[in-house]
C-alpha positions as CSV (number, residue, x, y, z in Angstrom):
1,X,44.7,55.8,100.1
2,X,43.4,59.2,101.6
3,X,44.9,57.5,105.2
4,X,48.6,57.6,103.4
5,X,48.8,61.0,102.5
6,X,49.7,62.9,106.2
7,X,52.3,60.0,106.0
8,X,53.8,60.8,102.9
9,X,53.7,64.6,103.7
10,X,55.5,64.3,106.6
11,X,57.7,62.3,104.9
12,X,58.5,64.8,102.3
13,X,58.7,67.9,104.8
14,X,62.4,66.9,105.9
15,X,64.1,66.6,102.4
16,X,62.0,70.3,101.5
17,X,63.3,72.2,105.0
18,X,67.1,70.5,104.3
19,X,66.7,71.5,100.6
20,X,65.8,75.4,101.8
21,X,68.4,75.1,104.5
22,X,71.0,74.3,102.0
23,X,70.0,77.0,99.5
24,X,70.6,79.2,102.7
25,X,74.0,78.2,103.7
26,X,75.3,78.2,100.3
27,X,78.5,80.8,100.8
28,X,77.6,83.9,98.4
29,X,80.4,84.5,95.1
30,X,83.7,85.9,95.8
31,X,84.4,89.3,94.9
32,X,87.3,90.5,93.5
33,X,90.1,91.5,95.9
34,X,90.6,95.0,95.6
35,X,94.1,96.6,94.7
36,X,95.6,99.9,95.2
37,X,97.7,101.3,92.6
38,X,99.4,104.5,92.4
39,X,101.2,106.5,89.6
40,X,103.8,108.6,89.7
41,X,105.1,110.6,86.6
42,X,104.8,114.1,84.7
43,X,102.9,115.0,81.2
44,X,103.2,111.8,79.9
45,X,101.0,110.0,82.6
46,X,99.0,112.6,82.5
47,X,97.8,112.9,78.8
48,X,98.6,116.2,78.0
49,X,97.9,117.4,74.8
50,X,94.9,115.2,73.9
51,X,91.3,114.4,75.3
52,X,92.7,111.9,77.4
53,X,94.4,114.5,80.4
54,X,91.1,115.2,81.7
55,X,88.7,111.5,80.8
56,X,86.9,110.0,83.4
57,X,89.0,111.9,85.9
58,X,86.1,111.1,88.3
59,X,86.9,107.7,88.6
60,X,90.8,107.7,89.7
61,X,92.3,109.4,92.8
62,X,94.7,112.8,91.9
63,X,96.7,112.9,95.3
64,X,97.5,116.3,93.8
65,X,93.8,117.7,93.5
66,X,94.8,118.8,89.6
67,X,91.9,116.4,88.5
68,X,93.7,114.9,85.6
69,X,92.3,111.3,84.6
70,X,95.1,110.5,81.7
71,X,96.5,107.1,81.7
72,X,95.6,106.1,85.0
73,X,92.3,106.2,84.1
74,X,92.5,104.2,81.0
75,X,93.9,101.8,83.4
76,X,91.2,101.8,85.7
77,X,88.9,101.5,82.9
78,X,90.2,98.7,81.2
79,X,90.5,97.0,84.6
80,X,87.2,97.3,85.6
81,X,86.3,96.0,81.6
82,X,88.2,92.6,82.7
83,X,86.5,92.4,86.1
84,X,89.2,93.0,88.5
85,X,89.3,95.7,91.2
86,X,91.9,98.8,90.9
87,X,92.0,101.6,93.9
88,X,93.6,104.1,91.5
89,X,95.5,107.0,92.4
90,X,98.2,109.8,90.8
91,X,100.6,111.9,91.6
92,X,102.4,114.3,88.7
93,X,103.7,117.4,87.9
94,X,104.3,118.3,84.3
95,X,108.1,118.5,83.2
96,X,109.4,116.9,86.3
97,X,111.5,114.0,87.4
98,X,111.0,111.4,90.0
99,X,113.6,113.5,91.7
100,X,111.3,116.0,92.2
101,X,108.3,113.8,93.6
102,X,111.1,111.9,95.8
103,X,112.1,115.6,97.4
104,X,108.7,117.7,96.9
105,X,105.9,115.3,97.2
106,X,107.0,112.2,98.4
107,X,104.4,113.2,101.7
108,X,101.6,112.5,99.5
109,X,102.3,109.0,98.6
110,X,104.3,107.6,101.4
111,X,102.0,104.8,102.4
112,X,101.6,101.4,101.5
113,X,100.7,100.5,98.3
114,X,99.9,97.2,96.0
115,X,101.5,98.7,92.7
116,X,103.2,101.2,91.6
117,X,104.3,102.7,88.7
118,X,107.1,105.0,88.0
119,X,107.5,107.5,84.7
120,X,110.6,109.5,84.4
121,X,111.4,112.5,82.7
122,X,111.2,112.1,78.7
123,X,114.9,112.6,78.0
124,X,115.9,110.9,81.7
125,X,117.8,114.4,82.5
126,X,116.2,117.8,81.6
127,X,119.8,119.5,81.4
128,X,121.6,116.7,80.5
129,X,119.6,114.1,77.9
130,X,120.4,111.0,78.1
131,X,122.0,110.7,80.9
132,X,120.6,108.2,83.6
133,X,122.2,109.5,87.1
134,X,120.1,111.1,88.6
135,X,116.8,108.6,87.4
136,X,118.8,105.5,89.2
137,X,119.0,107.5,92.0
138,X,115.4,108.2,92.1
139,X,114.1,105.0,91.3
140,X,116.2,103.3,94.3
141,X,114.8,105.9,96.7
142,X,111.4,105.9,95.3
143,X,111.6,101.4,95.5
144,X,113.1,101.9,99.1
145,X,110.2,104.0,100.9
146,X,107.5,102.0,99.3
147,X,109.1,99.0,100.1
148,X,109.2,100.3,103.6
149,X,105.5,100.6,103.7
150,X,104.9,97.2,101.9
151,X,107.6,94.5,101.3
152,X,105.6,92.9,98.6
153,X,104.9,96.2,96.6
154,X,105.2,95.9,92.8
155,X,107.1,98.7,91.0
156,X,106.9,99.1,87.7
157,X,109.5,101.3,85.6
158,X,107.6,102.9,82.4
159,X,110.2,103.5,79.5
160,X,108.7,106.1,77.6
161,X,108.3,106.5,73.4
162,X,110.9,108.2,71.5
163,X,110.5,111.7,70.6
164,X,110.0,112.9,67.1
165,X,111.3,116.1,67.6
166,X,114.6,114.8,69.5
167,X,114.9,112.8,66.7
168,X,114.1,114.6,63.2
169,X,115.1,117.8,64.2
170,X,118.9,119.6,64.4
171,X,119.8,119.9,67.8
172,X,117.6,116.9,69.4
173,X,120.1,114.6,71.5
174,X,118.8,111.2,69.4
175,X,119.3,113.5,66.1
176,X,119.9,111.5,62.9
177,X,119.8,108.3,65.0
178,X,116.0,106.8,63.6
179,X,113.4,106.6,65.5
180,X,114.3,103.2,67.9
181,X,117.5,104.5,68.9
182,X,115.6,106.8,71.7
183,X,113.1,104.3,73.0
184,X,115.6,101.8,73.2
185,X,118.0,104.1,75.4
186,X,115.2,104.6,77.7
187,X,114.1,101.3,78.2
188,X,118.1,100.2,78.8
189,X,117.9,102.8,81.3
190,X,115.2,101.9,83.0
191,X,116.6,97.9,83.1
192,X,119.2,99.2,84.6
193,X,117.5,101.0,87.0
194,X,115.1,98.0,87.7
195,X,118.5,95.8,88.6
196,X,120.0,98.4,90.6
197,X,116.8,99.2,93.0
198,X,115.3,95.8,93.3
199,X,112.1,97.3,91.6
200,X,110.0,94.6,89.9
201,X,109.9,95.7,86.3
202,X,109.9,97.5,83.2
203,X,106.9,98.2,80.8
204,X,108.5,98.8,77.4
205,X,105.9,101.6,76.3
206,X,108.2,103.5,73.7
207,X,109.8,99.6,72.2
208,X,105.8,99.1,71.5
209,X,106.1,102.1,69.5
210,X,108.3,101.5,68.0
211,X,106.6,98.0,66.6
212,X,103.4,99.6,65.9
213,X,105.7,101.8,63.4
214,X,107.6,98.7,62.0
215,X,104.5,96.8,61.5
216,X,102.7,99.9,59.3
217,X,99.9,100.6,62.1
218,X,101.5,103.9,62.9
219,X,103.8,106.5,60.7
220,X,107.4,106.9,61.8
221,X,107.5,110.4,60.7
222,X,104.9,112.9,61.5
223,X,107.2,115.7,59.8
224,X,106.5,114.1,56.1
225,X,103.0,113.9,56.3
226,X,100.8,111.0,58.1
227,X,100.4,107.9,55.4
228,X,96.7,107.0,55.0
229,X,96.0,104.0,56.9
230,X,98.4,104.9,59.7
231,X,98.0,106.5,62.9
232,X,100.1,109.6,64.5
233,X,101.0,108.5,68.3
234,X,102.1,111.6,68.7
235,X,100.1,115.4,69.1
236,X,100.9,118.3,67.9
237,X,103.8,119.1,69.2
238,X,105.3,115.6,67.7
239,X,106.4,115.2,71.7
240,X,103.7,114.1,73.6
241,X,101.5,111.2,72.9
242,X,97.9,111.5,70.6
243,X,95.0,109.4,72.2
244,X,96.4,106.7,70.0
245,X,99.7,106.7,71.8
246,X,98.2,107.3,75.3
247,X,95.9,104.5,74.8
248,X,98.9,102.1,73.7
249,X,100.6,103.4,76.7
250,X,97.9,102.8,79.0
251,X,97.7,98.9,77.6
252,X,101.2,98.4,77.4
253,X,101.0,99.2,81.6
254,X,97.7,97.3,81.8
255,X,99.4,93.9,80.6
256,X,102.3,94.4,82.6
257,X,100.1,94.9,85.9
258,X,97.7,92.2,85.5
259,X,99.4,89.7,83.4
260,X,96.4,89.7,81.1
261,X,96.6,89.6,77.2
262,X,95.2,93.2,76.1
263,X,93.4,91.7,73.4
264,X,90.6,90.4,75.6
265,X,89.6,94.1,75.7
266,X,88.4,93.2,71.8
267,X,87.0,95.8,69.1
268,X,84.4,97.3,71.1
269,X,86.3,98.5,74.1
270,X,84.8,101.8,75.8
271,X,87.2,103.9,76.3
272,X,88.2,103.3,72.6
273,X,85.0,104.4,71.7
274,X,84.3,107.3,73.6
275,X,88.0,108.9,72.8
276,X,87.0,108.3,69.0
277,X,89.6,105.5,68.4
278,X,88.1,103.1,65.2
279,X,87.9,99.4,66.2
280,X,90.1,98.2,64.1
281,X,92.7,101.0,65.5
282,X,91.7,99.7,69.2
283,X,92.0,95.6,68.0
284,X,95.7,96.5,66.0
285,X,97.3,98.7,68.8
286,X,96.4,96.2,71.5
287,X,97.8,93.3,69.3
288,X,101.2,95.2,69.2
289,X,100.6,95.3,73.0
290,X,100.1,92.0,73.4
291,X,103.3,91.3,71.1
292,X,105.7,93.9,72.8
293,X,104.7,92.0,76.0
294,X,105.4,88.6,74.8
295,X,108.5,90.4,73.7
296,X,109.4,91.5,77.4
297,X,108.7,88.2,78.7
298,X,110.7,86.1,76.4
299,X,113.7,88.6,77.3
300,X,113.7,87.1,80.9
């Protein structure tokens, strides 16, 4: 018996050397391809008026140096939440239209990008609201350079919220219209634009709005007093967005990019919890995400 064993150790040394051998060539995971992404817009991509403007501006790229964080960041955050890779960078200017980052800026961004994502003026024109010249202008420019750089670039059109103060007060273009008629003007605008440039698509930011108000989760009319239980998307100046409407924003523009269904993010989502947003705010505002985009998609 003791004569055996050198046998059966040599024996057994080829199946232990190809066992370590194939432990050794096994090819490592595959990491997430990373994507660049760029923004392009004014306040309303930046977060103005709320804690958002200035979050985790450490982690995006401001091609402007202003060091704003804002929606883009949310972006990048709930990106890297669902495991995928973002390069994110911005480029805005408070109360400006793409105009002005076509003519002023465009040396900043003219390179090839993955994504990107457009956000025009509030009212489209600053002298004349409402009117849509001068934004399909600047969309097909804007889709034409960064096609340019990179045939296969995405570009997504962000129709913004309506505004309350537009819209409850004398003198506001939507005046005496309710609080749809707005949002829906800008997101017909920006189809239109989308057909007209070739640009890939519209995220629906102010129609999801507009649903979280229909379905109770936010008020309609921050001018009467907030209802309890409901949210104000807007700040104080019942124009721009509350951390509540930047955060719907940012997963309105998250859904669209990635094709995922915001409600993976779930109840305990960071940057929910660090802005102060409840859990059951964070779960209902991205269900009406997730519904607006189902919306969008059943639409064609």
């Amino acid at each position: 018996m003791i004569r055996l064993l050198p046998a059966l150790l040599l024996a057994l040394i080829p199946s232990a050397v190809q066992a370590r051998t194939s432990q050794r060539v096994s090819p490592p995971p595959t990491a997430p391809t990373q994507r660049t992404i760029l923004f392009i817009g004014n306040s309303f991509t930046q977060g103005a008026h709320s804690a958002v403007r200035n979050w985790h501006a450490d982690r995006v790229v401001d091609l402007t140096g202003q060091r704003y964080g804002g929606v883009p960041a949310l972006f990048k955050e709930f990106a890297d939440e669902a495991g995928l890779r973002y390069a994110v960078s911005l480029e805005t200017q408070g109360g400006r239209s793409l105009a002005f980052h076509y003519d002023e800026r465009r040396q900043l961004f003219d390179r090839a990008w993955d994504v990107v994502v457009l956000q025009e003026y509030s009212t489209l024109d600053a002298e004349r609201p409402g009117d849509p010249g001068k934004y399909l202008s600047a969309v097909e420019r804007l889709t034409r350079l960064f096609r340019a750089r990179n045939p296969g670039a995405r570009i997504e059109l962000t129709a913004t919220w309506s505004r309350a103060d537009q819209t409850y007060r004398p003198g506001g273009h939507w005046y005496g219209r309710g609080i749809a008629a707005m949002a829906d003007d800008l997101a017909a605008a920006a189809e239109r634009a989308r057909r007209a440039s070739g640009a890939t698509g519209v995220v629906s930011v102010g129609q999801a709005w507009t649903r979280a108000m229909a379905q109770h989760v936010a008020d309609p009319d921050p001018y009467d007093g907030i209802t309890f239980g409901q949210v104000n998307l807007w700040s104080y100046d019942q124009y721009h967005a509350s951390i509540a409407g930047y955060y719907l924003e940012a997963l309105m523009v998250f859904g669209r990019v990635t094709g995922l269904d915001p409600r993976m993010l779930g109840a305990n989502e960071r940057a929910a919890d660090e802005l102060g947003l409840s859990p059951d705010l964070a779960l209902s505002l991205q269900r009406v995400a997730a519904e607006q985009l189902a919306a969008d998609r059943g639409r064609g």
